[in-house]
C-alpha positions as CSV (number, residue, x, y, z in Angstrom):
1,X,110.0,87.1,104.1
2,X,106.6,87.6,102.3
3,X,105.6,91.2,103.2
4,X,101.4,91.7,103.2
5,X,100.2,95.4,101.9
6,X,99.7,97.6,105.1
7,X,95.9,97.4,106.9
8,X,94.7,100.3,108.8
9,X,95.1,99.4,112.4
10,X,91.4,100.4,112.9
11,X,90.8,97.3,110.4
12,X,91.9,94.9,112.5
13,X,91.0,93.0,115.2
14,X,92.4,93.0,118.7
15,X,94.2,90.1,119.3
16,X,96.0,89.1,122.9
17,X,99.3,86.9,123.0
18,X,101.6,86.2,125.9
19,X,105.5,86.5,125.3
20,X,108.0,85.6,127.0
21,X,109.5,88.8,127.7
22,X,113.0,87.8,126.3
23,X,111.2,86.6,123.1
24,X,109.4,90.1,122.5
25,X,112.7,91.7,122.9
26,X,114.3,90.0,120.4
27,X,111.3,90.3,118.5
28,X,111.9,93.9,119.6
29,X,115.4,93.8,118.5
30,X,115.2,92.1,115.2
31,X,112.0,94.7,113.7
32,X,114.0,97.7,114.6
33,X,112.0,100.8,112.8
34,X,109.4,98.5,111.3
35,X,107.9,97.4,115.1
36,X,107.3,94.2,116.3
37,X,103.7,93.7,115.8
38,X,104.2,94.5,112.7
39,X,106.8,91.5,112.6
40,X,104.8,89.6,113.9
41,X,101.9,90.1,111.5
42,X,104.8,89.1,108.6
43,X,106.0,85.7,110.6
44,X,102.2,84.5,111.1
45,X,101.0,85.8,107.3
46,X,104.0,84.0,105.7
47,X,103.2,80.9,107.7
48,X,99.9,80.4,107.2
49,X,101.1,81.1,102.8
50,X,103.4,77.8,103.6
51,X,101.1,75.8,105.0
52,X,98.3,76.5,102.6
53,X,100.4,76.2,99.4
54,X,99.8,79.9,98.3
55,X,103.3,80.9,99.6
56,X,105.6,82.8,96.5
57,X,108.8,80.7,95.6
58,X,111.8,81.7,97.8
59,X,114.5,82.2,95.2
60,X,114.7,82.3,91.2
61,X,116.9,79.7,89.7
62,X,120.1,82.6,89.1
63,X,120.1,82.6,93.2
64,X,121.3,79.0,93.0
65,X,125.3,78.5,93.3
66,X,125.7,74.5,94.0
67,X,123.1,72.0,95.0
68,X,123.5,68.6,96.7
69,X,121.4,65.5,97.0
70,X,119.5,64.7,100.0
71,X,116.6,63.1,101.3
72,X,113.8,64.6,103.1
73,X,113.6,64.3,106.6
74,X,110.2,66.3,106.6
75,X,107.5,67.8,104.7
76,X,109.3,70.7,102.7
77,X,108.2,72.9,99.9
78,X,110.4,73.6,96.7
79,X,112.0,77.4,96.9
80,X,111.8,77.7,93.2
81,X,108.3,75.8,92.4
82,X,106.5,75.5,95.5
83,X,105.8,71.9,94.6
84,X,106.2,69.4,98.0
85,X,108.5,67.6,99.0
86,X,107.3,64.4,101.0
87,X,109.4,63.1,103.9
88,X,111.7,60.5,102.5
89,X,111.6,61.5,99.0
90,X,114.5,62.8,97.1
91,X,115.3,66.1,97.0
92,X,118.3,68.8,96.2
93,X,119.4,71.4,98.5
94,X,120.5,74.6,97.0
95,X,123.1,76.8,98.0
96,X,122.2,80.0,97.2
97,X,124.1,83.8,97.0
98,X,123.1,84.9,100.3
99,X,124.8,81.4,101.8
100,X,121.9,79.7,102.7
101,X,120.7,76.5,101.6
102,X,117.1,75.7,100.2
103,X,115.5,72.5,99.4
104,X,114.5,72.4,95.7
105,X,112.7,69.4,94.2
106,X,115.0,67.3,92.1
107,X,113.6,68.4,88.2
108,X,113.3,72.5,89.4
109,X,117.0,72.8,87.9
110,X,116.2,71.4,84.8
111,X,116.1,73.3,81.5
């Protein structure tokens, strides 16, 4: 997950949200030392670098194992060029070292 350099708290703005209590324990849970604000700040800032197209690619090409071809279902964005992927357009999905799979647009494997 894309990590943002550490603002001052007294640079920031106030911001109110309502949580289900069972989600900001997970929330809780899941930050452990790092605090779940500050999780929170990480979820919505990697987000809103997906949705605008300045997100960094997921994975370098020696983190993929296998890939198998698919067809996109949704709107996805390549882990290795950031490039889209439009909802019933070809597309691979990579397997990668850590066992998950990523879709990857079907020239990001070439040489």
């Amino acid at each position: 997950m894309y990590t943002i350099n550490r603002t001052a708290t007294t640079d920031m703005e106030v911001t109110s949200i309502r949580l289900e209590r069972e989600l900001k324990e997970k929330l809780k849970d899941l930050a452990g030392n790092q605090g779940y604000q500050a999780l929170i700040r990480d979820v919505l800032w990697n987000y809103v670098q997906q949705k605008s197209g300045e997100a960094p690619s997921l994975c370098s090409r020696s983190d993929i194992l296998a890939s198998v071809e698919a067809i996109a279902h949704k709107e996805e964005r390549c882990a290795l060029t950031g490039e889209w992927i439009r909802p019933q357009e070809a597309m691979l999905l990579g397997l990668t070292t850590d066992g998950t799979m990523v879709p990857l647009s079907l020239d990001s494997l070439d040489d």
